[in-house]
Structures are given as C-alpha cells and as structure tokens.
N, C-alpha and C positions, 0 to 999 in steps of 0.2 A: 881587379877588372870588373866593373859595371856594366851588366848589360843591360841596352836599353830595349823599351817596346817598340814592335815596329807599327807605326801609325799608317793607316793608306787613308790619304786624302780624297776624300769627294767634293766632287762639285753639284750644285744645284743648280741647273738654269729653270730661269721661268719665262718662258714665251707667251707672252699680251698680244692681243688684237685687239683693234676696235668692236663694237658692235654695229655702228652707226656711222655715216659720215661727215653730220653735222651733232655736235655738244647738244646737251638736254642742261637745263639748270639745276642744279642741287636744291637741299633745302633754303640755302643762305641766299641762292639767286644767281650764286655763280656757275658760268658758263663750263660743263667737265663734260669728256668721253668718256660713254661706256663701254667698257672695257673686260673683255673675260682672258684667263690664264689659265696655264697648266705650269705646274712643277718635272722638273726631270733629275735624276738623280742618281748618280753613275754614268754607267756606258749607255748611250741608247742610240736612234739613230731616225731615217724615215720612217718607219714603218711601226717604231715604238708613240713617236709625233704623229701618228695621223691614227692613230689607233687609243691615243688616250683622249685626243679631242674627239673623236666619233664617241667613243663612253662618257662625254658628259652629257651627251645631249641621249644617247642609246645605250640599253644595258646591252648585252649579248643575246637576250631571250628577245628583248624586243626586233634586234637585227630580225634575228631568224623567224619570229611570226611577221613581218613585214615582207622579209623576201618569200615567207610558204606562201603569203596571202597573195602577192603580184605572181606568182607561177602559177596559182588555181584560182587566179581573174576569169580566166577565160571559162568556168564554170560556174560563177556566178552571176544574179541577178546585173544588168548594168549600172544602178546605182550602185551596188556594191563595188563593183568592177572599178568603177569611177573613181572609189573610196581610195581602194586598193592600192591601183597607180599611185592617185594623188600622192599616198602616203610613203611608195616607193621611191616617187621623183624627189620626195622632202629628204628621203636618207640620202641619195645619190649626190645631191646637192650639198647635201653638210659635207660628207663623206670630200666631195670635191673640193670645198672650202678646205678643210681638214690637209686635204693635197697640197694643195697651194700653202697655207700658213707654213706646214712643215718645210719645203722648200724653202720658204725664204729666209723662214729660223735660220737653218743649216747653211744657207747662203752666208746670213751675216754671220753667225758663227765662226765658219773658215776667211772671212773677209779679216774678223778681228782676230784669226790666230787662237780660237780658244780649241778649233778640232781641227785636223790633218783631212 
C-alpha cells in the first residue's frame, strides 16, 4: 500500500481594470489599454478585493496620516485645510473605485461558476 501526498489546489485569479477609456499608443504605434491588476490567491472575497486595490495606490500609514490630517482640517491654516480634503476626497474616490471593481470581479466570478 502506497500512500499518496495530499496536494490542496489553489487558484489564482487576477482581476484587470482599465485605467482609461480610450487606448494610448505603444511604443510600435499600436493602439492598447492601460491596464492595472491585482493577484488573488486562495480564499478571499470583498473586502480582501477592495483592500488590496486600496494598497497599491496607499500603504496603511499613508491611510491613516490622511484620515488624522482631514479630522484636524478644521484646525488648520485654509490652504492647508484645502490640502487635506483634497487628499481625503482622492482616497475616498479610489477607495470607491476599489468598491465597485471588487463587485464586479465577484459578479463575474459567480456568473462563470468559479465561486458559490
């Protein structure tokens, strides 16, 4: 009697987005989208997807001196204050992008039968 190993299969998915909604030319001339991705790799789910696209664009540290700096807007200078937001409304914005990609990953996902 031989016993065998027991192998556990993973899967990889990679979810792409565009960046743009019209093509830039390459070096050659030819018309391509730009395109960013993330890797996934086991179990994962919303909130693993909308939390690894927020980390390409923001570390953890950066999150968090972003949101101290838009709660103590209100005690700085107003171009500061200005800053602040600005920089606030820019996470809030990917952060929401990040929302949306992840849903629709997971949409097509369970469309094509690959997650329950």
């Amino acid at each position: 009697l031989v016993q065998m190993p027991e192998y556990r299969l993973m899967r990889t998915f990679t979810v792409t987005w565009p960046v743009a909604d019209e093509p830039v030319q390459n070096d050659l001339g030819i018309p391509v989208y730009q395109t960013l991705s993330i890797e996934l790799t086991g179990e994962f789910g919303y909130g693993d997807i909308v939390s690894k696209i927020v980390a390409m664009k923001y570390s953890d540290s950066d999150v968090t001196a972003i949101s101290l700096n838009y709660l103590n807007s209100e005690f700085v200078d107003s171009a500061k204050r200005s800053e602040y937001i600005d920089e606030y409304l820019e996470l809030q914005n990917w952060r929401q992008k990040a929302k949306d990609i992840a849903k629709a990953a997971l949409i097509f996902c369970q469309n094509n039968g690959w997650i329950d």
